[in-house]
KOLPA-205801 format. One line per 2 residues: for each residue x, y, z of C-alpha. Coordinates in pm, whole numbers, plus 32768, in hexadecimal, padded with zeros to 4 digits. Layout:
BEGIN
X Y Z | ...
***
This chain:
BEGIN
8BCC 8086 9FBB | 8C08 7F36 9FE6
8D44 7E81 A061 | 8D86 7D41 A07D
8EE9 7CAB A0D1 | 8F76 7B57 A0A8
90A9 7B02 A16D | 914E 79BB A1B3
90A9 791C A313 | 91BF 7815 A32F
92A2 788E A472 | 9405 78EF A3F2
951D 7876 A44F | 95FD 79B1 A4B4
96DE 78FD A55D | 975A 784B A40A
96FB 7940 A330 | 9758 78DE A1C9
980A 79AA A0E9 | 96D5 7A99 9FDF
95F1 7A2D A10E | 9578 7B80 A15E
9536 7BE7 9FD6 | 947F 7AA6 9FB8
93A8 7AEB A0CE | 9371 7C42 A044
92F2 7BBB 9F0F | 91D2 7AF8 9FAF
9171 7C45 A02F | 9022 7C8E 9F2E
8F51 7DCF 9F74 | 8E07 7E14 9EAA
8D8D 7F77 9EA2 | 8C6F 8018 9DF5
8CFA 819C 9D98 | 8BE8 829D 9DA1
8C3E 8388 9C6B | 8B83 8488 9BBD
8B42 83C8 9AC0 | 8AAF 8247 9B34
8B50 8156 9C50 | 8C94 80F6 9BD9
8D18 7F2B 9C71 | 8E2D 7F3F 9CBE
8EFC 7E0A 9D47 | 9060 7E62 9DF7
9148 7D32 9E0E | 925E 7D47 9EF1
92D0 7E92 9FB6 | 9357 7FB7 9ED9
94B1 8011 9F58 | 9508 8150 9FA0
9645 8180 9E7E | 95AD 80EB 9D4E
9483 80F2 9C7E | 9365 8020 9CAB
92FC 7F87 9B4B | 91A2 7FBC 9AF4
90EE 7F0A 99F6 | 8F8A 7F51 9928
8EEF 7E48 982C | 8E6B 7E3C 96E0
8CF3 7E31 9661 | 8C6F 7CD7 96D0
8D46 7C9F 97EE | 8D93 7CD9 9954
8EBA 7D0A 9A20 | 8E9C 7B64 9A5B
8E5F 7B02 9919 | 8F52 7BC0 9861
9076 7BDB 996D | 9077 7A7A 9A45
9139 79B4 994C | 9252 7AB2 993D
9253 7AF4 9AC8 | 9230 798F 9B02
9344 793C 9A38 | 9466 78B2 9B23
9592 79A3 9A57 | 948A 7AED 9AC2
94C2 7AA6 9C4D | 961D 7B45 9C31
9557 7CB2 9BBD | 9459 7C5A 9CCD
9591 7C55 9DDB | 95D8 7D9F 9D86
949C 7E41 9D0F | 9327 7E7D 9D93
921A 7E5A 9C8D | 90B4 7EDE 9C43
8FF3 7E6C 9B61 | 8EC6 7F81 9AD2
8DAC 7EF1 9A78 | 8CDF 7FDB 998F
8B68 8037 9A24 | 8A7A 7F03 9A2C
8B8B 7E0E 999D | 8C0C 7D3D 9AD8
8B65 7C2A 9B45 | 8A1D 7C08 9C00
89AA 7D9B 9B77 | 8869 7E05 9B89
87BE 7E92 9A4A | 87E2 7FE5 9A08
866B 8092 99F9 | 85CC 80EE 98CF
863B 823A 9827 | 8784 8231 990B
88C4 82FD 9853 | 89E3 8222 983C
8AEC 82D7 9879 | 8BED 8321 972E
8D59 82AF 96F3 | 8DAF 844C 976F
8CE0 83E6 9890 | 8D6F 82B7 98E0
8EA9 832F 98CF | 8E48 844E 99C9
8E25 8344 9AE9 | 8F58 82C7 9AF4
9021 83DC 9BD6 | 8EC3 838A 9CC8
8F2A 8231 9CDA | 90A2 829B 9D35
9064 83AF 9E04 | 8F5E 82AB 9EBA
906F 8191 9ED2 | 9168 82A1 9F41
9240 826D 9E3B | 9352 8347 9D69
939D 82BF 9C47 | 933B 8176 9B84
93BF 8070 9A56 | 9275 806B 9972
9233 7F49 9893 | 911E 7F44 97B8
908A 7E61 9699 | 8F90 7F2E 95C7
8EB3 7FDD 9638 | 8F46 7FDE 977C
90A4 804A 96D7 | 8FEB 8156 9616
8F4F 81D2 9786 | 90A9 81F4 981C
9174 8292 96EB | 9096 83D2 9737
90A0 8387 98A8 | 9234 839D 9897
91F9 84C7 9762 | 9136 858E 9846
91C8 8534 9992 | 935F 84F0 9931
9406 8517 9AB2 | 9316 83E9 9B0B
9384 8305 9A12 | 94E0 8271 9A36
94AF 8199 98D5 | 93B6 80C4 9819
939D 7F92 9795 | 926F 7F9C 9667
920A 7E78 9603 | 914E 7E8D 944C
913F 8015 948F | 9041 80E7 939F
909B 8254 93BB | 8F8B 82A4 92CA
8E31 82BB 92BC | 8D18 81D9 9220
8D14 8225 90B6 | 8C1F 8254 8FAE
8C59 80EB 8F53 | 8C9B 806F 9087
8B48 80D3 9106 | 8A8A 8059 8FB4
8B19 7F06 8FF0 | 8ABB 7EDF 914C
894F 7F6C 9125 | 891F 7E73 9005
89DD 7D51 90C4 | 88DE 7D9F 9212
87A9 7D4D 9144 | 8830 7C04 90DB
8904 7BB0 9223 | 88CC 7B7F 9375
89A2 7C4D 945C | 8A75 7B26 94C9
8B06 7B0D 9346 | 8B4C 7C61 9341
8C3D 7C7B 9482 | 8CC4 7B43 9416
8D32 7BF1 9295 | 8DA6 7D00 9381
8E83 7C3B 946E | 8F22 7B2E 938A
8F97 7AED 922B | 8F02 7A21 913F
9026 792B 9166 | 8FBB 78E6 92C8
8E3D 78EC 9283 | 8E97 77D6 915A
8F78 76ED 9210 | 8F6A 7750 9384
8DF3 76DF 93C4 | 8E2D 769F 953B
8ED1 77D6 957A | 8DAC 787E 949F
8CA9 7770 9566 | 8CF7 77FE 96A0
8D14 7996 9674 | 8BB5 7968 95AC
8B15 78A5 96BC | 8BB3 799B 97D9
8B20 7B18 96F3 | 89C4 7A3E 96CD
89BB 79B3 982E | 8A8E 7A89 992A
8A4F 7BF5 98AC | 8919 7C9B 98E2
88BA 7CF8 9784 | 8837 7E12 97A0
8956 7EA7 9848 | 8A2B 7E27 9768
897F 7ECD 963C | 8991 802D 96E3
8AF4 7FEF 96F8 | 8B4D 7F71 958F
8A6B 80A6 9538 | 8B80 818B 95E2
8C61 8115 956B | 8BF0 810B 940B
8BC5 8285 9421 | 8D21 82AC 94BD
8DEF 83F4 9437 | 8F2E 83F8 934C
902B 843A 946A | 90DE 8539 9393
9229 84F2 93F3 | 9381 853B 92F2
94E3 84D8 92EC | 95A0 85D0 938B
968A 86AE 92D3 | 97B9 879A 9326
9718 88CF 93B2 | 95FB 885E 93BF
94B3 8836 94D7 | 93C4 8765 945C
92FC 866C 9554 | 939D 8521 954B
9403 843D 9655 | 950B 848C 9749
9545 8336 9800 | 95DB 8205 975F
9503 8115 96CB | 94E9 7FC1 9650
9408 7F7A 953D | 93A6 7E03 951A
92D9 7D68 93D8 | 92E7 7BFF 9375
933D 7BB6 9215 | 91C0 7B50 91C7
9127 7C4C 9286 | 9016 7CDD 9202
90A7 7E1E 9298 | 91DD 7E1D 91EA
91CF 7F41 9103 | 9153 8008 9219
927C 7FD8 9306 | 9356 8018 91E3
92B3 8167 918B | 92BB 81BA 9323
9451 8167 92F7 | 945E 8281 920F
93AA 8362 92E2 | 9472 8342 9402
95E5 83D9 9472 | 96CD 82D2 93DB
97E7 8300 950A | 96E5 825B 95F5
961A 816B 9535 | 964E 7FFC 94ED
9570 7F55 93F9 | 952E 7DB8 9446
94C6 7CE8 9355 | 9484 7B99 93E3
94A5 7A66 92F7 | 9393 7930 92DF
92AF 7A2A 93D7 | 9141 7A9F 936C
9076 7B94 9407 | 90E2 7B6F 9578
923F 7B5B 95C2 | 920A 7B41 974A
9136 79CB 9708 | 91F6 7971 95B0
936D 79D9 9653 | 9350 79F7 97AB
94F8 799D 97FD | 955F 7A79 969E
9490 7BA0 9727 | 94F5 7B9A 98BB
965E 7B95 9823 | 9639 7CB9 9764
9584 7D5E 9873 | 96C2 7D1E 994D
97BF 7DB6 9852 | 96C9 7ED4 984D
96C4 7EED 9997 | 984A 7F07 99B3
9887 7FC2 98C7 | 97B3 80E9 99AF
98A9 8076 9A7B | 97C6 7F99 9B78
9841 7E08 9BB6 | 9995 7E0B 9B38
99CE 7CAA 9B9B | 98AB 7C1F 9B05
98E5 7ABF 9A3F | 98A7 7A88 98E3
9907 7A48 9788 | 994D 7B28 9697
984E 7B84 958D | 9893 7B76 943F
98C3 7CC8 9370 | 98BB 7D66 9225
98F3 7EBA 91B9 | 9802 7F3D 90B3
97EC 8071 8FDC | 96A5 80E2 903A
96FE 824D 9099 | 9701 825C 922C
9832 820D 931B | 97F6 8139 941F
9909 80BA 9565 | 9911 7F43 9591
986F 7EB0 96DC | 99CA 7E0E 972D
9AFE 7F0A 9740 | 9B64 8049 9863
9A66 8161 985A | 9A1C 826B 9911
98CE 8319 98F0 | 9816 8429 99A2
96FF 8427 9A2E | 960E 8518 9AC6
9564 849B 9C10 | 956A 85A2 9CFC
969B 8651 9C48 | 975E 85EB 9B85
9828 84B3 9BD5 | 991C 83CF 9B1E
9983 8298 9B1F | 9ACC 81EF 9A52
9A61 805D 9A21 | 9B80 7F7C 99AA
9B46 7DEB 998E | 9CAA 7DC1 99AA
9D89 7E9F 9A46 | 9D3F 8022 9A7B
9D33 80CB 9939 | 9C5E 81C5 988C
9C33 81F8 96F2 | 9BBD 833E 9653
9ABD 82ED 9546 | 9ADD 8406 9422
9A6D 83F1 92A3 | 9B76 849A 9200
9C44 83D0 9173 | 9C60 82C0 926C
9CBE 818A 9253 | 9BBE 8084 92F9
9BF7 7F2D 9326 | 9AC9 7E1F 9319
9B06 7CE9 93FA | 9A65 7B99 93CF
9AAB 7A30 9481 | 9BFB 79E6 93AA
9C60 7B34 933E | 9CA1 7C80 9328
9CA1 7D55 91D6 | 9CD3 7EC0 916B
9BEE 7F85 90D1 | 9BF0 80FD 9076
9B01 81F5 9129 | 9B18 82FD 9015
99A3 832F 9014 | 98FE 8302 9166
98AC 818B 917D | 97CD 8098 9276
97FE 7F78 9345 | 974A 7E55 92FF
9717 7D49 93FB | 96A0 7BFF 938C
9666 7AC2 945F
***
């Protein structure tokens, strides 16, 4: 295993400490550890130190990427240093995908999405820790939707970032086999990660995330990879009924998509799939492929109401996001508002959040009235028929 740590060397001065000194210096704290698993060597990079009464947030990629290249401009981002006062992060990197990795041996078995997904209460149990926040984009969100399926007391909530609950189809797999012979593999993460409004008029963007897959990943890594992913399973989850038990997620989660995503009619299809009294969908305006680069401030924001609304940072600064209500069949609690929400860590525990005030709602969808808030305004609508929140920005 290796670890290496990265503290500030600069003497401190304790005598004048400052006030958010002491989370600040926490956050310089960087740990990288290599997590022996069953099923391949698992990078793992820790920043700051996990605190004993929250969740640490832990983060997987998508096809193409690694934790730096698909996380640093929304960590980076000065409105995400709030989160990182409160909250620990690791980042997963998925076998063979972080920087520097050697090249898998010929005839080695890349391990599957199941697989992947297997490591992850390794990586806690090795980091000593409870409970996390995951947040995913792709094929990482795909890898921790059956993490938190299979393993629901260690996952507090989830942020999923173009979510596909379903597997390759038919079609699907046609297309790409035809597209590899005429492609290079560089074209065909690029297709994957952004839409064609960013690959027509965002040539810099596209520039640099071509010249990183061609130049930074080892190749044939990669293509094991995009191979397991490409064979992922449908993740068989329903909407949740009255009575009944089927396999669905239990923690709230926030699915993200922007509006010329190339992923959009998955995450929509996932929304359906999913219990509608703890899912929010997002549907982030003028954003392509990859919210976290495109909308870095948009997306931390909505990660903080998120956040509060489990009832963590209540005194968090923002805005407030615009919302619509839409008729497309689930029912969904706002970010902003007083709720209080269970959650299963080592028992069950709750928590009441309230922005403003202490106050709790009870969310129901018989014939409830709900009210949908925007910048300006506030207008009733009727919440006959079970009904979902819609948060645009």
């Amino acid at each position: 295993m290796d670890d290496i740590q990265v503290v500030e060397s600069k003497p401190l001065l304790v005598d004048r400490e400052l006030p958010g000194l002491r989370e600040a210096v926490q956050q310089l704290v960087i740990k990288e550890h290599d997590v022996e698993t069953p099923h391949g060597r698992i990078h793992c990079t820790m920043k700051g130190v996990p605190k004993a009464d929250r969740p640490v947030i832990l983060s997987f990629h998508d096809i193409g990427l690694n934790h730096k290249t698909c996380w640093n401009t929304l960590f980076n981002h000065e409105d995400m240093s709030e989160i990182m006062q409160h909250f620990a992060v690791c980042h997963v990197d998925a076998p063979g995908q972080h920087e520097g990795a050697n090249t898998f041996s010929t005839g080695y078995e890349y391990p599957s999405m199941d697989q992947l997904s297997e490591t992850l209460p390794l990586v806690l149990k090795h980091f000593g820790l409870k409970t996390v926040i995951g947040l995913g984009i792709g094929a990482g969100a795909y890898i921790l939707t059956r993490f938190a399926l299979d393993y629901p007391n260690m996952v507090e909530g989830l942020v999923l970032i173009n979510i596909n609950p379903c597997a390759e189809g038919w079609m699907d797999w046609a297309a790409h086999k035809i597209s590899g012979w005429t492609h290079a593999m560089p074209d065909m993460i690029i297709t994957h990660l952004f839409g064609k409004e960013d690959i027509h008029h965002n040539q810099d963007l596209i520039a640099t995330y071509r010249h990183h897959v061609l130049n930074d990943m080892n190749q044939f890594n990669l293509h094991l990879f995009v191979k397991s992913y490409e064979s992922r399973r449908d993740l068989e989850i329903e909407r949740p009924v009255p009575g009944s038990n089927v396999r669905t997620l239990k923690c709230p989660s926030l699915l993200v998509v922007g509006d010329s995503s190339p992923a959009v009619e998955a995450v929509v299809e996932c929304n359906t799939k999913l219990d509608p009294t703890k899912t929010t969908l997002l549907k982030m305006a003028d954003c392509g492929g990859m919210p976290q680069v495109d909308q870095p401030a948009k997306l931390t924001e909505a990660f903080k109401y998120f956040i509060q609304g489990m009832g963590y940072m209540p005194s968090a600064s923002m805005t407030r996001l615009v919302r619509s209500r839409t008729a497309s069949g689930s029912s969904v609690t706002s970010f902003e508002g007083n709720r209080s929400r269970s959650h299963t860590s080592e028992g069950n525990r709750s928590r009441s959040h309230t922005n403003e005030g202490s106050r709790s709602r009870s969310h129901t969808t018989e014939n409830q009235r709900g009210r949908s808030h925007t910048d300006s305004m506030d207008g009733n609508v009727d919440q006959a028929v079970p009904k979902s929140t819609e948060v645009s920005c």
